[in-house]
C-alpha positions in Angstrom: 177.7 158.0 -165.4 179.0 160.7 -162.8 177.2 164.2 -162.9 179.0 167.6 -163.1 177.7 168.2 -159.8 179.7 165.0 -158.4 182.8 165.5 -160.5 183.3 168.9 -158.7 183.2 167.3 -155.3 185.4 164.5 -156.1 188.1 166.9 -157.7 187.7 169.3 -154.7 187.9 165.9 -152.5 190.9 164.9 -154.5 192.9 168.0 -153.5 192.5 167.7 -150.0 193.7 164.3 -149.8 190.2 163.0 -149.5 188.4 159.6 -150.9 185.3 160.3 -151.6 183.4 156.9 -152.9 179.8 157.3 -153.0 177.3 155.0 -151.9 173.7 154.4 -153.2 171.7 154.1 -149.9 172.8 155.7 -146.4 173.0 152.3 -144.5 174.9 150.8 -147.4 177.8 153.8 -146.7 177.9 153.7 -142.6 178.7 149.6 -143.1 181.4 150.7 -145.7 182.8 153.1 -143.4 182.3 150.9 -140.8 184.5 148.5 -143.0 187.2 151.2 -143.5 187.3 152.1 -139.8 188.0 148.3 -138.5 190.4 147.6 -141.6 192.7 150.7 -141.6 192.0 152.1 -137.8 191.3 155.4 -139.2 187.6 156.5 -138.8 185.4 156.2 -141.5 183.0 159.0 -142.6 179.2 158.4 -143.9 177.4 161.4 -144.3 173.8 161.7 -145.2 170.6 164.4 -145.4 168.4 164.8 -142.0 165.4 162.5 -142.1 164.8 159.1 -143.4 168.4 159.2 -144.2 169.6 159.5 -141.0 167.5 156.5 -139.9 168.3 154.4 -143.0 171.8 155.1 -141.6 171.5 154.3 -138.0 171.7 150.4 -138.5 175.6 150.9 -140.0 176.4 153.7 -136.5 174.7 151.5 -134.2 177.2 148.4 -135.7 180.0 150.3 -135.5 179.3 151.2 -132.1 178.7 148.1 -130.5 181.9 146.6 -132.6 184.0 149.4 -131.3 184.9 150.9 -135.1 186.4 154.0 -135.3 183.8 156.2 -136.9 182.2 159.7 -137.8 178.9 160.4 -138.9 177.4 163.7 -140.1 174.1 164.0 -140.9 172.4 167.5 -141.8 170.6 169.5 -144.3 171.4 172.8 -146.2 168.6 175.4 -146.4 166.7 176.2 -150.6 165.9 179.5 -149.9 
């Protein structure tokens, strides 16, 4: 069951042109774009919080480096004060 919180940001995705598929683990979404990046030769975004996400997702950019996939990775955190 989606929240409200990701309804928003696949309806703002939606108007942008954007697919946004969500992905339960970090290294889990950098293979899948990855995937989409060798398939369609358009880069593939995966996009994850500072930390032990970033590392859970450096297997997938590491993968995609070394096979030459065309892809973007953003990793970064946004400030609770």
């Amino acid at each position: 069951m989606s929240s409200p919180f990701e309804h928003r940001h696949r309806s703002a995705a939606r108007l942008e042109g954007i697919e946004l598929i969500l992905a339960r683990r970090e290294s889990t979404a950098a293979f899948m774009a990855e995937a989409f990046g060798i398939l369609t030769a358009v880069p593939g975004v995966c996009l994850s919080t500072l930390g032990p996400g970033s590392t859970s997702m450096l297997n997938g950019v590491a993968n995609a480096f070394l096979d030459r996939a065309p892809m973007i990775a953003l990793s970064g955190q946004i400030g609770t004060t």
